[in-house]
C-alpha positions in Angstrom: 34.1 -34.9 -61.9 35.8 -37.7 -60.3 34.3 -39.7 -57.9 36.2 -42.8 -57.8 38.1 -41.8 -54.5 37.1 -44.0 -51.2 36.9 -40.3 -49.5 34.9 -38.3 -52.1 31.6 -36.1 -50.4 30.0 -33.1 -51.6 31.3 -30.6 -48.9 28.3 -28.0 -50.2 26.0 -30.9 -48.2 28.1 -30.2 -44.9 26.2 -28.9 -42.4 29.4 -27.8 -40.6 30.6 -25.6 -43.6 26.6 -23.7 -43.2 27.4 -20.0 -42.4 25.7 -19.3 -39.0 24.3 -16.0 -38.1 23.9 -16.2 -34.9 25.2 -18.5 -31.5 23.0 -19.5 -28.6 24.0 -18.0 -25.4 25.8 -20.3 -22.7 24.9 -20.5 -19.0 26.4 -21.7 -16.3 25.6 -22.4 -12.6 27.2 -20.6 -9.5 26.3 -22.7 -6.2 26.4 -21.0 -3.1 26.2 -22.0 0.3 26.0 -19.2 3.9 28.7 -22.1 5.3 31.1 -21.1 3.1 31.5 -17.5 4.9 33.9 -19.3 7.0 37.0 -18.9 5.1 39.7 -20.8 6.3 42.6 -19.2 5.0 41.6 -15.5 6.5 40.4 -14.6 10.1 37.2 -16.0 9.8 37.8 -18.8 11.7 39.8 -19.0 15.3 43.5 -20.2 14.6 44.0 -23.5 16.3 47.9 -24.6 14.5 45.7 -27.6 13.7 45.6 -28.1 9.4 42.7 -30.2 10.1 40.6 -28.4 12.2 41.1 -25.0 10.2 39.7 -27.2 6.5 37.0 -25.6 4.9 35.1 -29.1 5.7 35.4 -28.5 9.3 34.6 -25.5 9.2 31.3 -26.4 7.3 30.3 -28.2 9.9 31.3 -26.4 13.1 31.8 -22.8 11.9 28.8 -21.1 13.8 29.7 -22.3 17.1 33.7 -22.3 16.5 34.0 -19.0 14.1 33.9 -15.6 14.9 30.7 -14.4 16.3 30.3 -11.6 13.8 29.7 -14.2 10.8 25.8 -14.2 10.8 24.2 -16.0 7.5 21.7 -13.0 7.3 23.5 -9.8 8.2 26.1 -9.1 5.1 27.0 -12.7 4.6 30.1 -12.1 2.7 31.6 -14.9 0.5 35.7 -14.6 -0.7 37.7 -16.5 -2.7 41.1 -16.4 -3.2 40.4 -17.4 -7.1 37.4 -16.5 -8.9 34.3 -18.2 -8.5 33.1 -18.1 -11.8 35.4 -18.3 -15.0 34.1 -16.6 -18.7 32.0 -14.3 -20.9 29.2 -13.1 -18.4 27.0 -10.6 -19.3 24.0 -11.2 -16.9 23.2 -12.8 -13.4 20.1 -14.1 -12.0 19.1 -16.3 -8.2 17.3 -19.1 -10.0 16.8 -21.3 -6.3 17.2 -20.3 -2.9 16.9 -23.0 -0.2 15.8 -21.3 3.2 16.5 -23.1 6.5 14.0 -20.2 8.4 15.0 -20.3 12.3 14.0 -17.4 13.8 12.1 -18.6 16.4 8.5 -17.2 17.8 10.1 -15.0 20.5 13.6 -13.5 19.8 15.6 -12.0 22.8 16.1 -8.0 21.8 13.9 -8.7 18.7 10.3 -8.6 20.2 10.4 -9.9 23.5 9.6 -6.9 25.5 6.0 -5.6 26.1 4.7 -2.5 28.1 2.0 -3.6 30.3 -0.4 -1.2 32.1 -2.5 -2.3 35.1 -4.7 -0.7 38.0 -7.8 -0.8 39.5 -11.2 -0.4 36.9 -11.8 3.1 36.2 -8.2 3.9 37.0 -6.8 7.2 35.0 -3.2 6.7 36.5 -2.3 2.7 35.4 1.1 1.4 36.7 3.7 1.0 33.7 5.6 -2.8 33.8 7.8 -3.9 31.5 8.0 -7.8 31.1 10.0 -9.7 29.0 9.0 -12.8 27.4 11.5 -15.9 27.2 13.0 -16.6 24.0 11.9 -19.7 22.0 9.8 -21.7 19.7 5.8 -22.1 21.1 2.8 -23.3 20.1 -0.1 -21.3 20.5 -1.0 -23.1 24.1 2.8 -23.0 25.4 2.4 -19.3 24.4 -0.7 -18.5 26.4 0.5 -20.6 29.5 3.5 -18.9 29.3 2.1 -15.0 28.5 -0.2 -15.7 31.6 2.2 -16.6 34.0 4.1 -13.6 33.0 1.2 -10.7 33.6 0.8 -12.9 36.9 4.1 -11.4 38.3 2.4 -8.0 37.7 0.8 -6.7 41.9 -3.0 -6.8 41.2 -3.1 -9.4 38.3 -2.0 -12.5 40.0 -5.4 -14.3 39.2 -5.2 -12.7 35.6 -6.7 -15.4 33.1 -5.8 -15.6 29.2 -7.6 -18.0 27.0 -6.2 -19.3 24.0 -8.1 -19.1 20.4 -10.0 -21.6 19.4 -13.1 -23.0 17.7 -14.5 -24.0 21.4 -13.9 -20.7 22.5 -17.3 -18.6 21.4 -19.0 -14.9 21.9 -22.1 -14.0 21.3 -23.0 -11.5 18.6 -25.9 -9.8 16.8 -25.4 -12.4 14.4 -25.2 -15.5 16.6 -22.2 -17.8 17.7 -18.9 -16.8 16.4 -15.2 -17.9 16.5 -12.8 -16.1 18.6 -9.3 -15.0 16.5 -7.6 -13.7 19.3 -7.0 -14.6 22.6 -9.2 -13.2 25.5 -7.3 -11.5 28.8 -9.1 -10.9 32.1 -7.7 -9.3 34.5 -10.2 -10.1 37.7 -10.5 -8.9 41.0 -11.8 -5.7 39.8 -8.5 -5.0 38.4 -7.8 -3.8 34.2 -5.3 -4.4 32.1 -3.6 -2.6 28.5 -0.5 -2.2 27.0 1.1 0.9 25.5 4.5 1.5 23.4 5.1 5.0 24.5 5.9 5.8 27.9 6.7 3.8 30.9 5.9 5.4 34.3 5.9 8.9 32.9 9.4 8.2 30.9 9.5 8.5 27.4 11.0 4.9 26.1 13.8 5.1 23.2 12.6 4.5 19.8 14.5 0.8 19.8 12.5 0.0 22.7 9.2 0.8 20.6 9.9 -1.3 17.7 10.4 -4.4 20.3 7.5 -3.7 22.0 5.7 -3.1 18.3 7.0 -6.3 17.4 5.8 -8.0 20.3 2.1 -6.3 20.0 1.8 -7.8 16.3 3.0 -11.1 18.1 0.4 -11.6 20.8 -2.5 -10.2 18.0 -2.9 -6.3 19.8 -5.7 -4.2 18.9 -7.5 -0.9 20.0 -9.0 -3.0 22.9 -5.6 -3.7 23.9 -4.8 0.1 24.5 -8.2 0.4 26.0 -9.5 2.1 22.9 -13.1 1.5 22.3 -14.2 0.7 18.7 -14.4 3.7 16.5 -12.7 6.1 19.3 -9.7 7.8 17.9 -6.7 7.2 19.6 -5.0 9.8 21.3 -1.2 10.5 20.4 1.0 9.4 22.0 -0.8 7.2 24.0 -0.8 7.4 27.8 1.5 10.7 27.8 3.9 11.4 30.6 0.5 13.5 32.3 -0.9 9.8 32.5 -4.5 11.9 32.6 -5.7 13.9 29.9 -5.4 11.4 27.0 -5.5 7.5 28.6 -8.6 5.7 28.1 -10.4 3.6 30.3 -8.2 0.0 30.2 -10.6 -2.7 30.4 -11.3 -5.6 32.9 -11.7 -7.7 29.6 -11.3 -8.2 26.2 -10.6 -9.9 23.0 -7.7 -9.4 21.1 -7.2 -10.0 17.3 -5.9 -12.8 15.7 -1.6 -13.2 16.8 0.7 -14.0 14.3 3.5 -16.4 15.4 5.7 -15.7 12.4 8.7 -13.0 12.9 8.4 -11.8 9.8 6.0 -12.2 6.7 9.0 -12.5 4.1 12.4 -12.4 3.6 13.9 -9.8 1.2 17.4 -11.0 -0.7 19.9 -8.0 -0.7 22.9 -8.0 -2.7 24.9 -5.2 -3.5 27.5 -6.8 -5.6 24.7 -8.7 -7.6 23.5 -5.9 -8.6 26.2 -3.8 -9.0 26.1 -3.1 -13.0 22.0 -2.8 -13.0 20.5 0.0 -14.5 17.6 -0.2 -12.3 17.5 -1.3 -9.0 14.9 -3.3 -7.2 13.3 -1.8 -4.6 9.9 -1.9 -2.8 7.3 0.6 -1.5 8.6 0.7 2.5 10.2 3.8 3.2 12.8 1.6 4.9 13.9 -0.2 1.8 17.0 -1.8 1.8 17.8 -0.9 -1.9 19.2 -3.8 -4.1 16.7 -6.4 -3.5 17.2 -9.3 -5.8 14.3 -11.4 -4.6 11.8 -11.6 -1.9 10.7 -15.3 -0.3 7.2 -15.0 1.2 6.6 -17.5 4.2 3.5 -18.1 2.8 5.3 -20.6 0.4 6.6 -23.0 3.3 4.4 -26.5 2.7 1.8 -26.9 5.4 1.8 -30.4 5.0 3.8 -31.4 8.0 2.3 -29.3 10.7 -1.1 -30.5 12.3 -3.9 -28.4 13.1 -4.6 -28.0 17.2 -7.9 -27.5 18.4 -9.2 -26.3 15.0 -6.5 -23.3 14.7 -6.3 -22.7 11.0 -3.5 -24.6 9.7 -2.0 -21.4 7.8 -1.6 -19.7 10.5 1.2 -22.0 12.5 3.8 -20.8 10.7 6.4 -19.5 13.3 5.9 -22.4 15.5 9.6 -24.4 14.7 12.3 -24.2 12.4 11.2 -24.0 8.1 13.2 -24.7 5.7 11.7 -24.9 2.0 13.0 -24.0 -1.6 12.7 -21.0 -3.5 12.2 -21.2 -7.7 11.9 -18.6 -9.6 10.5 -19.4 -13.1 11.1 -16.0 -13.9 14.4 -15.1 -12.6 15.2 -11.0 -11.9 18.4 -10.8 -14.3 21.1 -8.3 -13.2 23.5 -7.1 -15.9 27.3 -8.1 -15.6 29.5 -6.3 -16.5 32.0 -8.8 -18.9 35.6 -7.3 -17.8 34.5 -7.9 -14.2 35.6 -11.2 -12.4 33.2 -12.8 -10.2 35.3 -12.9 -7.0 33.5 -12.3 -4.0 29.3 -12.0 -3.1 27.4 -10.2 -0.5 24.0 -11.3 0.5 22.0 -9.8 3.2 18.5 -11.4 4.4 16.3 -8.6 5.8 13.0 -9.1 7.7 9.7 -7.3 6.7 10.7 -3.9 8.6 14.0 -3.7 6.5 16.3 -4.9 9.1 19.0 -8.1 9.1 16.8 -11.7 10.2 18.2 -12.1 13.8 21.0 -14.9 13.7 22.6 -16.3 16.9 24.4 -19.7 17.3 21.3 -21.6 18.9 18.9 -20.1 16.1 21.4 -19.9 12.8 19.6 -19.3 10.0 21.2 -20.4 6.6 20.8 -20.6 3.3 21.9 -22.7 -0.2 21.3 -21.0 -3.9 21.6 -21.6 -7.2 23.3 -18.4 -9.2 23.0 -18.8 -13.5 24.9 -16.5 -15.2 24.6 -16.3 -19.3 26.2 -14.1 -21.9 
């Protein structure tokens, strides 16, 4: 064996030449962003003959004032390319992160700003049906109650009606002694009662989109049986208050308690892809009977950081979500894989963000709700 050559090494010692069985999978990292739905080069944006004002950096930046109205970031937020977004071998996509800039604000305008208000004098089995609408917005839990009073004050016979915000200074007494109140309390005075109802309106039978506002609203303000003049452990008639307006309709009260509101639109957000999850065998789901089909993840609301909001008069801090705009990220350690298929090019995405009752998160120019993510893909 000769070894006298400056270049000599025993190749069996190569840790190259080692046969390999098998090869680690490769990932890679698809970033997303809801501004990128404004597509310059198709009619996504409004032709100006301006280069610079049709880039996709402008549009960035002004698209949801300047774009086509139709382009919400929650309702089929479509994403095209004229080139693929994603080059190679992929065999299965997953959302790793998704950062949520939440502003749907307390009161939406068509969402669940409309409440059926029933008034009268006590004893009354004939209450006058009026509609109000409350002003869209962002409130506190104060701003609400100043404002919700005011607007049962334009109702004839409730112009001194009184509503008292929850709070730990606000007490009833019980069997058990002193206790918080959740809710707030409504008094109608000068022998006058007051309810609400989600059925008819004056003997007319409201639409069913009109009842989920107004059922929307009711979970806002915190309605319960005493809201419908319902006493504890009476079984409520269906449908409440018919078009009779005798037979069925309890006895609306002068004054109660309602249970505790919740300021939030919606308890979580459901991700919805149908292009995602295109190739999976099975397809996420969940147990409403309004599903949406194809849900690739679900963000609860719970998981925004209470650390930057501040407690008012001892209102528990969890419950001020809904107050202002959230925005907080999403990280699954887990992540739901959908399979790929390989021959398929990665070319175009649809999400959809969809509210706890299996409809789109309302969008509008003053409240635009977006979002960022992080897509892996792997062999």
């Amino acid at each position: 064996m000769d070894v006298g050559t400056a270049n000599f090494r025993f190749e069996l010692d190569d840790p190259e030449k080692k046969p390999v069985t098998t090869r680690q999978p490769k990932t890679s990292e698809l970033h997303l962003d809801s501004l990128d739905r404004y597509d310059p080069i198709g009619t996504n944006v409004v032709a100006t003959g301006n280069a610079s004002l049709e880039s996709p950096a402008f549009n960035r930046g002004s698209g949801y004032f300047y774009a086509n109205d139709n382009l919400s970031a929650t309702d089929n937020c479509l994403i095209n390319s004229p080139r693929n977004l994603l080059y190679g071998y992929v065999s299965r996509i997953a959302l790793t992160q998704f950062n949520l800039s939440f502003r749907v604000p307390t009161v939406v305008a068509g969402y669940n700003d409309q409440l059926n208000v029933l008034s009268g004098a006590v004893g009354t089995l004939t209450p006058t049906s009026n509609i109000v609408t409350l002003p869209p917005g962002y409130y506190t839990v104060a701003t609400f109650c100043s404002m919700f009073q005011n607007i049962l004050r334009t109702i004839p016979g409730l112009g001194s009606l009184t509503i008292q915000a929850p709070s730990t200074y606000l007490q009833t007494q019980s069997a058990g002694g002193s206790v918080v109140a959740s809710g707030m309390q409504i008094t109608a005075n000068n022998g006058q009662c007051v309810g609400f109802s989600f059925w008819y309106s004056n003997g007319v039978l409201l639409n069913p989109s009109q009842q989920l506002v107004m059922t929307r609203a009711l979970r806002l303000i915190g309605a319960n049986r005493l809201s419908f003049g319902i006493a504890a452990g009476q079984n409520p008639p269906y449908p409440i208050y018919p078009n009779t307006g005798i037979a069925n309709c309890p006895n609306l009260l002068a004054s109660f308690f309602m249970g505790t509101p919740n300021f939030c639109p919606t308890d979580y957000v459901d991700i919805v892809s149908r292009a995602l999850s295109n190739y999976k065998d099975t397809k996420d789901s969940n147990s409403a009977a309004s599903s949406p089909g194809c849900v690739i993840g679900r963000i609860y609301i719970s998981e925004y950081p209470m650390s930057s909001i501040t407690g008012v008069a001892g209102w528990p801090q969890d419950s001020l979500r809904g107050l202002g705009p959230m925005t907080f990220c999403k990280t699954w350690t887990s992540p739901n894989w959908s399979q790929w298929s390989p021959n398929s090019a990665l070319n175009n995405i649809d999400i959809t963000l969809c509210d706890m009752f299996g409809q789109p998160l309302p969008w509008s120019s003053t409240f635009n709700t977006e979002w960022s993510a992080t897509l892996t893909v792997t062999e």
